[in-house]
C-alpha positions as CSV (number, residue, x, y, z in Angstrom):
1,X,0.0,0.0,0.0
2,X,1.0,3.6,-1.1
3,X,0.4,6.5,1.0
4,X,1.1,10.1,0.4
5,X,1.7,12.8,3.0
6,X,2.9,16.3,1.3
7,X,6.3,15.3,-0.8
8,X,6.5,12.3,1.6
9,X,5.2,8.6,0.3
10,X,5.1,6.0,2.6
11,X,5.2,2.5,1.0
12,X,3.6,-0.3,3.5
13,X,3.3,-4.0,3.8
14,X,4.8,-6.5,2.0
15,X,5.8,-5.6,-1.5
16,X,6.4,-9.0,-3.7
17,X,5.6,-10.3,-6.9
18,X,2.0,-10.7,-5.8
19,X,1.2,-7.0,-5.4
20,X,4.5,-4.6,-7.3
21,X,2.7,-4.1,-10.1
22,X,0.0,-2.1,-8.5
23,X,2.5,-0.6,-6.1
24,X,5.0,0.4,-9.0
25,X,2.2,2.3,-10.7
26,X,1.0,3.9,-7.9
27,X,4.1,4.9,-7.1
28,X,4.9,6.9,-10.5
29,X,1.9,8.6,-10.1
30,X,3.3,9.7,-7.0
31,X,6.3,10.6,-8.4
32,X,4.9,12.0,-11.2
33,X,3.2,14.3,-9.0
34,X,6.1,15.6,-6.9
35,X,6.9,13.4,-4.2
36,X,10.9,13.8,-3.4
37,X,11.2,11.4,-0.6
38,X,9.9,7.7,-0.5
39,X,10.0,6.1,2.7
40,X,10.4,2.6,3.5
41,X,9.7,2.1,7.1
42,X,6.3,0.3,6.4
43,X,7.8,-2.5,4.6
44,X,6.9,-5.5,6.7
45,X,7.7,-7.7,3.8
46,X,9.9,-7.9,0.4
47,X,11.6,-9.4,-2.6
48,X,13.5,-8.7,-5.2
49,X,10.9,-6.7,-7.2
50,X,11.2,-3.9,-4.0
51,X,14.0,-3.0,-5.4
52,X,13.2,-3.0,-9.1
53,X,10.1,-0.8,-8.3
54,X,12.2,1.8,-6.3
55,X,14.7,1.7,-9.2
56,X,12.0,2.7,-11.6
57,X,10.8,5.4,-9.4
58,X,14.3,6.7,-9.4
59,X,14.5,6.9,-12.6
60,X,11.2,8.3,-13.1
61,X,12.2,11.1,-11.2
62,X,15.6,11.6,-12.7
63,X,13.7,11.8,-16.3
64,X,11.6,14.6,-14.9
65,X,14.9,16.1,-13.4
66,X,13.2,15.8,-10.0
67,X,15.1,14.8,-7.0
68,X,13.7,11.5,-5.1
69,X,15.4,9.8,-2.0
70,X,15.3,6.7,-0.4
71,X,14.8,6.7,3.4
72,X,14.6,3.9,6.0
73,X,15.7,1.1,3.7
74,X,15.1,-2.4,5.1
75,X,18.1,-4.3,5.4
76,X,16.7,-7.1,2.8
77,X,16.7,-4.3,0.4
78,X,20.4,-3.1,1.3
79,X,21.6,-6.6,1.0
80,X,19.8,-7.5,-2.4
81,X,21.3,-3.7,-3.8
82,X,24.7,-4.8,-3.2
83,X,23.8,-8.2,-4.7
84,X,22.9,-6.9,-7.8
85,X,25.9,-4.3,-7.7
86,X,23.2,-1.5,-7.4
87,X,23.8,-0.4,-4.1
88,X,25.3,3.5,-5.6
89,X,21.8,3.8,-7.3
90,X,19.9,3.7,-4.2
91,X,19.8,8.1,-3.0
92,X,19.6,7.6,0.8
93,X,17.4,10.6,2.8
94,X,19.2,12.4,5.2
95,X,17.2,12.5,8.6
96,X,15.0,15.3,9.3
């Protein structure tokens, strides 16, 4: 589930196969519509396709010249990033 709270969106629950594609469109509209930060705290639950959705948000954003961070990564997402050698795509939030 996607929320949105000013340029905040808060992803929650388990993201897998089952639900990402929902999630990932959700998302761009999100992003689409301004969001620069998405946090992760939520996440009770994930696979690989986490991280291909937050990837595609990223680059959503970057296509729109728009910054978007990362914050409160689980550390199944952190470990799967360095995995796939993506870890440097991954813009963490700074705390605020």
């Amino acid at each position: 589930m996607i929320r949105r709270e000013g340029e905040r969106m808060y992803v929650s629950g388990p993201v897998t196969l089952q639900n990402v594609t929902a999630l990932l469109h959700e998302g761009l509209d999100c992003v689409r519509d301004g969001v620069s930060v998405v946090d992760l705290a939520e996440v009770s639950g994930l696979d690989s396709s986490l991280l291909a959705a937050v990837l595609a948000w990223i680059r959503e954003a970057r296509d729109r010249n728009h910054p978007l961070a990362v914050s409160n990564l689980p550390n199944g997402l952190k470990t799967l990033a360095q995995l796939y050698g993506v870890e440097e795509l991954l813009p963490v939030a700074s705390l605020h």
